[in-house]
DOSEFI-890117 format. One record per atom (N, C-alpha, C): residue number from 0; chain; x, y, z; residue in three letters; atom name. Coordinates in Angstrom, 2 decimals. Layout:
<atoms>
<NUM A <X Y Z> ALA CA>,
...
</atoms>
This chain:
<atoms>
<0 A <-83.07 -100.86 56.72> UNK N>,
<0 A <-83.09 -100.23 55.44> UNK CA>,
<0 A <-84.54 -100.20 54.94> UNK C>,
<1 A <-84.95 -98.88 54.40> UNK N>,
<1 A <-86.17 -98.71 53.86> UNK CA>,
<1 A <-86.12 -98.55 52.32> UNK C>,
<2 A <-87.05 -99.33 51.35> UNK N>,
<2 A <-87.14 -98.99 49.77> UNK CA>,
<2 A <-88.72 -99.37 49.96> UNK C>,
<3 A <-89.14 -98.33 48.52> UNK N>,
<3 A <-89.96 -98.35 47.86> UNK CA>,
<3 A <-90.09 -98.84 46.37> UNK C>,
<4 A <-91.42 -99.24 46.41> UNK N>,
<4 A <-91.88 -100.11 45.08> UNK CA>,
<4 A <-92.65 -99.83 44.63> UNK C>,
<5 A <-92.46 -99.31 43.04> UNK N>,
<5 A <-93.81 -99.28 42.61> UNK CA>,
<5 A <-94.62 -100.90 42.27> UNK C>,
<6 A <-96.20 -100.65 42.66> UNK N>,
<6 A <-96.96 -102.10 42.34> UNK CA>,
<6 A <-97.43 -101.74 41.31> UNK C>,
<7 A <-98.62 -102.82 41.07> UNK N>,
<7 A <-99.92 -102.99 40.22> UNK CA>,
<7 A <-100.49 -103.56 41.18> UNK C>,
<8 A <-102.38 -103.11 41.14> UNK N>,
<8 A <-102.92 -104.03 41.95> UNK CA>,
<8 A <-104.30 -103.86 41.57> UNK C>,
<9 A <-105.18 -104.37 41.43> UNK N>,
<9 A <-106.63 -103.34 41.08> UNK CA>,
<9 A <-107.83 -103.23 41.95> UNK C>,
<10 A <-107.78 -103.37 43.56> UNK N>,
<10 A <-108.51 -102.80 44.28> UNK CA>,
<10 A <-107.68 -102.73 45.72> UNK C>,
<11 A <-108.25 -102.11 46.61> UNK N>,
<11 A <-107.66 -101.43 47.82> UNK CA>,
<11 A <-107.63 -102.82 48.62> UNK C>,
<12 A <-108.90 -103.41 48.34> UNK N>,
<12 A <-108.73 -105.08 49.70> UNK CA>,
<12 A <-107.23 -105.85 48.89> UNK C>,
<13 A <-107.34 -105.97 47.74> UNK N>,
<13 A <-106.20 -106.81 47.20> UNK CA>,
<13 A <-104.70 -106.22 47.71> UNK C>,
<14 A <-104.38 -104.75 47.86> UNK N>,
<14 A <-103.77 -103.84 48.25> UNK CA>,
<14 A <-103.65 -104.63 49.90> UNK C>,
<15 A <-104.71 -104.60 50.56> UNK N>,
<15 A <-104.35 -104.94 51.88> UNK CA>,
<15 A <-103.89 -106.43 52.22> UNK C>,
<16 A <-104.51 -107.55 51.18> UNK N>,
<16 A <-103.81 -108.44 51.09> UNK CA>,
<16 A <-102.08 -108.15 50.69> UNK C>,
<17 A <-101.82 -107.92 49.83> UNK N>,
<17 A <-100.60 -107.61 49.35> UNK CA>,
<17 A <-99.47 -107.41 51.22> UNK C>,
<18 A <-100.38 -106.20 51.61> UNK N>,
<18 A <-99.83 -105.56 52.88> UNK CA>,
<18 A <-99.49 -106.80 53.72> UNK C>,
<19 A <-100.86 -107.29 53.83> UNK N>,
<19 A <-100.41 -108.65 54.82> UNK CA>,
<19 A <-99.55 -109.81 54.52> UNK C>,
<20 A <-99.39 -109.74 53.32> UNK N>,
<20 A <-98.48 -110.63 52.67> UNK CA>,
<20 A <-96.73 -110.52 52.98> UNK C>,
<21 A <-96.88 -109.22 52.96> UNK N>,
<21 A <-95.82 -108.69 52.94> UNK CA>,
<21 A <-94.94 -108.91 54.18> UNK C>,
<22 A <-96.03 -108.19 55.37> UNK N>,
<22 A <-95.54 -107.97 56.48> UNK CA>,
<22 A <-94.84 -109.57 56.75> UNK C>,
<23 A <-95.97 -110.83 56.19> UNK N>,
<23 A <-95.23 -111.48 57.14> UNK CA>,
<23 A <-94.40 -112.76 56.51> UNK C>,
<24 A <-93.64 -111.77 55.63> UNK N>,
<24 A <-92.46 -112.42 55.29> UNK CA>,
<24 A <-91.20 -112.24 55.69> UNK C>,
<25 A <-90.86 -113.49 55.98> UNK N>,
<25 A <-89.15 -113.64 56.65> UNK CA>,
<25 A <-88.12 -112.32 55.62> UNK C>,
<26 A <-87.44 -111.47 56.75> UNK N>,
<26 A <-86.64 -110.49 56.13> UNK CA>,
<26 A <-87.60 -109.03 56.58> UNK C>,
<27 A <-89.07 -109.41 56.20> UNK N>,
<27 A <-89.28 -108.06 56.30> UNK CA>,
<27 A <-89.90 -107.11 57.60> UNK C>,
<28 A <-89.21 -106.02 58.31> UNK N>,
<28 A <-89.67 -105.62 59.48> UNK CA>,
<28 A <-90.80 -104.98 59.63> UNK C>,
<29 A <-91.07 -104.29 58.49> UNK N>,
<29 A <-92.94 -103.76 58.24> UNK CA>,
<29 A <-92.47 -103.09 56.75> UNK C>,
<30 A <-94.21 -103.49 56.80> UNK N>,
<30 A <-94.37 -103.03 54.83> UNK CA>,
<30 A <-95.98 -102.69 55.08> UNK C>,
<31 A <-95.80 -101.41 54.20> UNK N>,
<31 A <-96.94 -100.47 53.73> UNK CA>,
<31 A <-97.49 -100.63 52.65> UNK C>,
<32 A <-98.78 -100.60 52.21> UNK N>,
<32 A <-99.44 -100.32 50.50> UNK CA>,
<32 A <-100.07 -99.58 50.84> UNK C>,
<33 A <-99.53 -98.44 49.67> UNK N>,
<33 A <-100.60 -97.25 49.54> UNK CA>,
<33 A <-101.65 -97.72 48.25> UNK C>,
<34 A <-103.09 -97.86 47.72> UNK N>,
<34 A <-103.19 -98.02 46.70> UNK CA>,
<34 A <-103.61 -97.15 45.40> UNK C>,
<35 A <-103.85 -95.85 46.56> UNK N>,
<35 A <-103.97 -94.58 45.63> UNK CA>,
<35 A <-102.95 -94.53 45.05> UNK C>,
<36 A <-101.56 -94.81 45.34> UNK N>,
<36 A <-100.14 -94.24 44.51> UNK CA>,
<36 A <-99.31 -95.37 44.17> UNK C>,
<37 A <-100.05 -96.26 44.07> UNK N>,
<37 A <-99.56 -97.77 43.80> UNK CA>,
<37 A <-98.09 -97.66 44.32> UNK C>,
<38 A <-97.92 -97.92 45.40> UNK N>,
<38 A <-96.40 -98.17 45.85> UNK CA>,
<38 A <-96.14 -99.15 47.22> UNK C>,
<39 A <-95.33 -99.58 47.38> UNK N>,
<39 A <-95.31 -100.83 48.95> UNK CA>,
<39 A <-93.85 -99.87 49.00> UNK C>,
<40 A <-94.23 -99.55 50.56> UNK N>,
<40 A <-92.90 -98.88 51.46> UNK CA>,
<40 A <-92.40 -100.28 52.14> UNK C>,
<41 A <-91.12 -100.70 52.27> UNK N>,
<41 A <-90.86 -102.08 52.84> UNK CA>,
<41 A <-89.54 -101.41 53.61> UNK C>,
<42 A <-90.07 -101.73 55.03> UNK N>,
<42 A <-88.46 -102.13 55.58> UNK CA>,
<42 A <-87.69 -103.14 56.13> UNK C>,
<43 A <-86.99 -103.77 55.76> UNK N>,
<43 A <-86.04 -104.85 56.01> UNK CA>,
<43 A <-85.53 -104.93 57.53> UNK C>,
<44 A <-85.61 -106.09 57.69> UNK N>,
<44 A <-84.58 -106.60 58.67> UNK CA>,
<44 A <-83.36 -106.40 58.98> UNK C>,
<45 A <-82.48 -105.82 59.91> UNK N>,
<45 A <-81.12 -105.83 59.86> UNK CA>,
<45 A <-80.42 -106.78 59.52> UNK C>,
<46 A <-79.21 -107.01 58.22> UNK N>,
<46 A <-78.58 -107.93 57.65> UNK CA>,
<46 A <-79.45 -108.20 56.38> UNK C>,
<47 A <-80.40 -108.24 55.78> UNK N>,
<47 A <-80.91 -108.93 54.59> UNK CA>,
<47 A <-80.81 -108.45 53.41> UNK C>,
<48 A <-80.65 -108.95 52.73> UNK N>,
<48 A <-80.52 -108.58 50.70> UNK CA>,
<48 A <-82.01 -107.99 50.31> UNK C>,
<49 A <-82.14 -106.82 50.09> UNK N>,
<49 A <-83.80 -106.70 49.90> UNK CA>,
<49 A <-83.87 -107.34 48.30> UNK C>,
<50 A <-83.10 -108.00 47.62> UNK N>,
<50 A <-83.44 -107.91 46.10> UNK CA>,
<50 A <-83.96 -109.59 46.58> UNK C>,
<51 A <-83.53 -110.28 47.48> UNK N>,
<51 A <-83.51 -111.76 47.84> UNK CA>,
<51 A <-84.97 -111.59 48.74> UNK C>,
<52 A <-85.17 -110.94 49.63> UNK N>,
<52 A <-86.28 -110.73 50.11> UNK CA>,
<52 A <-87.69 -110.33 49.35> UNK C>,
<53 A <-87.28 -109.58 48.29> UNK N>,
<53 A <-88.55 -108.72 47.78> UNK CA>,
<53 A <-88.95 -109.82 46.81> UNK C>,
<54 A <-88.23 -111.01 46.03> UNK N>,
<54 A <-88.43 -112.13 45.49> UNK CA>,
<54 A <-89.49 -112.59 46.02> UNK C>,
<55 A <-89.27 -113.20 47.37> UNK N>,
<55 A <-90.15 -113.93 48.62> UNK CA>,
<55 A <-91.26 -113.58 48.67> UNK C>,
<56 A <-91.42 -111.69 48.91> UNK N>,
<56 A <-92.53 -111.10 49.19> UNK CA>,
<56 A <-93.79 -111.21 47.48> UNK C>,
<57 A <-92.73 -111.28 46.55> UNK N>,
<57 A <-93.74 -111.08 45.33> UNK CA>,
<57 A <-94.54 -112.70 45.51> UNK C>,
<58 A <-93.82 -113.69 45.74> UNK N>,
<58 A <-94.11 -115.06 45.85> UNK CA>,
<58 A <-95.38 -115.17 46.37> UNK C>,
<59 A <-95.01 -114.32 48.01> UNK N>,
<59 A <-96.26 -114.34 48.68> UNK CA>,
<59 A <-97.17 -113.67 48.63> UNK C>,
<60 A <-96.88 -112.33 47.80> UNK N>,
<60 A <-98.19 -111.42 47.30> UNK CA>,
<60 A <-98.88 -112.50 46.42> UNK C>,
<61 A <-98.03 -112.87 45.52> UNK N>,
<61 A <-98.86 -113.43 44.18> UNK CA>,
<61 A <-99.86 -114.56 45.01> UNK C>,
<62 A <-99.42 -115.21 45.84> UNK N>,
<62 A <-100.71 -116.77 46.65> UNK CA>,
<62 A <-101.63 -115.99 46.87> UNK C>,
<63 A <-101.60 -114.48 47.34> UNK N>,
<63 A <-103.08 -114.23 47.92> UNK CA>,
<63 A <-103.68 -113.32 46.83> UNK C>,
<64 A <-102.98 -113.11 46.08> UNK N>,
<64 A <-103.62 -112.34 44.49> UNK CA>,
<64 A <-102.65 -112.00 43.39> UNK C>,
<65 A <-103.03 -113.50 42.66> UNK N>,
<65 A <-102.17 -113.60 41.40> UNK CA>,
<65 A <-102.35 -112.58 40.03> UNK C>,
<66 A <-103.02 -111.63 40.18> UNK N>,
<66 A <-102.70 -110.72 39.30> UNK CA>,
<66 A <-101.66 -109.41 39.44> UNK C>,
<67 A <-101.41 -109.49 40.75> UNK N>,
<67 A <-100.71 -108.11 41.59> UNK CA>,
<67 A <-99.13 -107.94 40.32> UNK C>,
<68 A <-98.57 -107.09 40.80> UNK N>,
<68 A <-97.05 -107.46 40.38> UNK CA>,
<68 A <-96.24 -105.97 41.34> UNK C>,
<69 A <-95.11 -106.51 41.76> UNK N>,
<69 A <-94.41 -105.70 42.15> UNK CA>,
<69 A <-92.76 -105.65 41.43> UNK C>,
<70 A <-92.84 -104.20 41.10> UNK N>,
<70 A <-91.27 -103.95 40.29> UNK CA>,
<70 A <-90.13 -103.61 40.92> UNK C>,
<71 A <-89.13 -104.18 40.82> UNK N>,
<71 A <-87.78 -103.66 41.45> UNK CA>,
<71 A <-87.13 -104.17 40.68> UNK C>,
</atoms>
């Protein structure tokens, strides 16, 4: 399953942190940041709750840049 998110973020490296954050969280099979259109494309793992997953991922965005925020 694929969803999109709109973020906040305020530069493109923080953006790529975010990305790497993302990717390598349990649940998720690959995740994108665009930061021109502030959005993270995420696709899930077969079987997972993305509302339980995308929790995780904000967790781990926020350690590598605590100003970010992602909405769902």
């Amino acid at each position: 399953m694929k969803k999109t998110y709109k973020i906040e973020v305020d530069c493109a490296n923080c953006a790529n942190k975010m990305e790497e954050a993302a990717r390598k969280t349990s649940g998720v099979k690959d995740a994108t940041v665009n930061f021109m259109t502030l959005k993270m494309n995420v696709e899930f793992e077969e079987g997972q709750d993305p509302k339980t997953v995308m929790e995780t991922v904000r967790k781990n965005c926020k350690k590598v840049e605590d100003d970010c925020e992602i909405y769902f």
